[in-house]
Wavefront OBJ file of the C-alpha trace (Angstrom):
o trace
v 0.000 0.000 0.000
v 1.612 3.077 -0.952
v 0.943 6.125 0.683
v -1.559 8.673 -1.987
v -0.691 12.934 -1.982
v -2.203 15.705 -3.101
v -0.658 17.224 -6.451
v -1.247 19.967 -8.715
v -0.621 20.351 -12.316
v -0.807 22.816 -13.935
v 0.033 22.664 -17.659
v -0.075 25.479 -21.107
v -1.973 24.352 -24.015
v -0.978 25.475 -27.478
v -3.450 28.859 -27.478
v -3.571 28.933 -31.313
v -6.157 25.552 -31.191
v -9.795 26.082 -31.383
v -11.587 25.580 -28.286
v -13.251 21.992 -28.685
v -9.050 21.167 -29.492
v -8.472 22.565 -26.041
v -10.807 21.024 -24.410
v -10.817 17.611 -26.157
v -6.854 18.220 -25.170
v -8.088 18.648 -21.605
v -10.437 15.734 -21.419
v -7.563 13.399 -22.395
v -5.455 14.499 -19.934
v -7.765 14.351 -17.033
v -8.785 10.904 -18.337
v -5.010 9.759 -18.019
v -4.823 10.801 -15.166
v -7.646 9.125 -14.021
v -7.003 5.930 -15.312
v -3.936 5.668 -13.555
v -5.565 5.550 -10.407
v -5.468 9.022 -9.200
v -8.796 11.381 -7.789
v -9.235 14.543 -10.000
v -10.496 16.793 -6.944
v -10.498 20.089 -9.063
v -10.048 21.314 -12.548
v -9.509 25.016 -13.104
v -9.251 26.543 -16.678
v -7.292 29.736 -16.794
v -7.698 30.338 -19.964
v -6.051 32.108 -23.114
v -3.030 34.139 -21.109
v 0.267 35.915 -23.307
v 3.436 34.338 -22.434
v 6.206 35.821 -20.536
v 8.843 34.698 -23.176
v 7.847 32.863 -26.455
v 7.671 29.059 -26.316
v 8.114 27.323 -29.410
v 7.491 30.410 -31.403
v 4.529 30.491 -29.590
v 3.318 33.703 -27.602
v 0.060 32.771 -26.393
v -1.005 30.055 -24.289
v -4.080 27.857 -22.443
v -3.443 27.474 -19.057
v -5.164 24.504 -17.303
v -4.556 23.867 -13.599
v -5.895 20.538 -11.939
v -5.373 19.395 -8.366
v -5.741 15.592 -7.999
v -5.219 12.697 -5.374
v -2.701 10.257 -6.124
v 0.046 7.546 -5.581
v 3.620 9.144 -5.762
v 4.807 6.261 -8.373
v 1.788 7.909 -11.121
v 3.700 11.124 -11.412
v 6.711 9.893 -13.992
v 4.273 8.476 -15.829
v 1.954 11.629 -15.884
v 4.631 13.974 -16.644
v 6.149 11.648 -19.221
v 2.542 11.534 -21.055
v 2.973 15.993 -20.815
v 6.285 15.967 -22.593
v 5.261 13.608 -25.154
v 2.104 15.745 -26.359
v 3.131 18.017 -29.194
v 0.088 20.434 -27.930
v 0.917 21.078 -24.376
v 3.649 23.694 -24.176
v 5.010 23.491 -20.384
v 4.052 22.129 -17.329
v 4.387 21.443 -13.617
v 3.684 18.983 -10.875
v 3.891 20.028 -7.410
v 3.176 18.210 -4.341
v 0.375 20.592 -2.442
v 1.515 19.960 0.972
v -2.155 19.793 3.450
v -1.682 23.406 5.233
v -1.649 25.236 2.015
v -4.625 23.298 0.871
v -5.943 24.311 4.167
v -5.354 27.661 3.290
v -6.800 28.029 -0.418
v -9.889 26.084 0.939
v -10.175 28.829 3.986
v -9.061 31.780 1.664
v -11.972 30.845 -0.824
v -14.651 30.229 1.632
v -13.932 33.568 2.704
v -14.048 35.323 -0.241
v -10.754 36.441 -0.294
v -10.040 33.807 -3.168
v -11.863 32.457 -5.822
v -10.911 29.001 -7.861
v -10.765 30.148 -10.851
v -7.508 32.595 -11.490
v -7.568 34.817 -8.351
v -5.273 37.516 -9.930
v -7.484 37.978 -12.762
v -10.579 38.926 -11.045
v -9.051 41.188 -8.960
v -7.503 43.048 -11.953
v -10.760 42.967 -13.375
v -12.774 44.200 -10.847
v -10.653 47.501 -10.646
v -11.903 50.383 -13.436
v -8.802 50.984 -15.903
v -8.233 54.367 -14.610
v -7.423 53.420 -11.033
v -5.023 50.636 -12.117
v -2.832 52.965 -14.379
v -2.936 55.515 -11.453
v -1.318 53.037 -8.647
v 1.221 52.039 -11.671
v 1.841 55.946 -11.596
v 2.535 56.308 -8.333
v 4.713 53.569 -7.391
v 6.595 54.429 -9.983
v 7.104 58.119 -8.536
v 7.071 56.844 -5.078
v 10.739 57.161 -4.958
v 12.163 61.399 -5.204
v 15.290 62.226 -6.657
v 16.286 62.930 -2.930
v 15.309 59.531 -1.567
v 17.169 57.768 -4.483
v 20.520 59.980 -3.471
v 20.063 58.956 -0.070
v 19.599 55.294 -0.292
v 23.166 55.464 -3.004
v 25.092 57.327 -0.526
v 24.329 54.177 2.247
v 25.159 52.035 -0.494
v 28.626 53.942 -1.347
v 29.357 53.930 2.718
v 28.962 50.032 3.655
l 1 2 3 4 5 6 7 8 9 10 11 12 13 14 15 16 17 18 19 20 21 22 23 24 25 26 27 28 29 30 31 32 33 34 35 36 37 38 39 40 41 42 43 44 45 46 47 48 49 50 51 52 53 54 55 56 57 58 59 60 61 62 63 64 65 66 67 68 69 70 71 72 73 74 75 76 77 78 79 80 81 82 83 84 85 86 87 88 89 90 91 92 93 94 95 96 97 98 99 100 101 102 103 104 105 106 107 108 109 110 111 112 113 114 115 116 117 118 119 120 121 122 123 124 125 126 127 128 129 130 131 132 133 134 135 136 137 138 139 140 141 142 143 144 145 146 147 148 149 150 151 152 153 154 155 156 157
């Protein structure tokens, strides 16, 4: 009897497929990981997101995270099945150790967090004008006196 973990994977689809791809994509993932043994508890879709640095000449991406229940010996064979699909761009398997679970699960029931892509909403919710105002001022935050000060500590250790 081995001893089963919580993991979470959370993997970038090729972006430039049409959505029944994606999700046909996504089915046969979760269904592989399924018939290995392992408990799909959640399955969040991110969605179409740009990519930090190009991937395969590739600048736009699907991201799919899913948290699921399984035996530690699965997870070569679930990341081996990632590499070898031509359609999934990166991806990453983490073991989600029980306090942080603990915390998501305690963040979301009080609304501090939602499932589904936490930083999005909370960009979204915020009216354009108000966002490019805070980028503003942190930006400014720092005078031409403060910046002289903090390179003359520098120069003296």
């Amino acid at each position: 009897m081995s001893i089963r973990k919580i993991y979470e994977t959370t993997f970038i689809v090729n972006a430039a497929l049409e959505d029944p791809d994606i999700e046909a994509i996504i089915t046969k993932v979760t269904n592989y990981v399924q018939n290995l043994g392992a408990d799909i508890l959640q399955i969040n879709k991110w969605g179409r997101r740009r990519l930090a640095y190009p991937i395969n000449k590739k600048y736009n991406g699907f991201y799919v995270h899913i948290i699921y229940d399984a035996s530690p010996t699965i997870i070569p064979l679930i990341e081996r099945f990632l590499v070898l699909d031509d359609t999934i761009l990166r991806h990453l398997t983490l073991a989600l150790p029980k306090k942080l679970r603990e915390y998501r699960l305690k963040a979301i029931s009080e609304g501090k967090a939602t499932e589904i892509a936490p930083q999005e909403q909370a960009v979204a919710q915020q009216p354009a004008t108000e966002q490019t105002t805070e980028i503003v001022e942190s930006e400014i935050a720092e005078t031409p006196s403060q910046v002289d000060e903090q390179s003359e500590q520098v120069g003296n250790s």
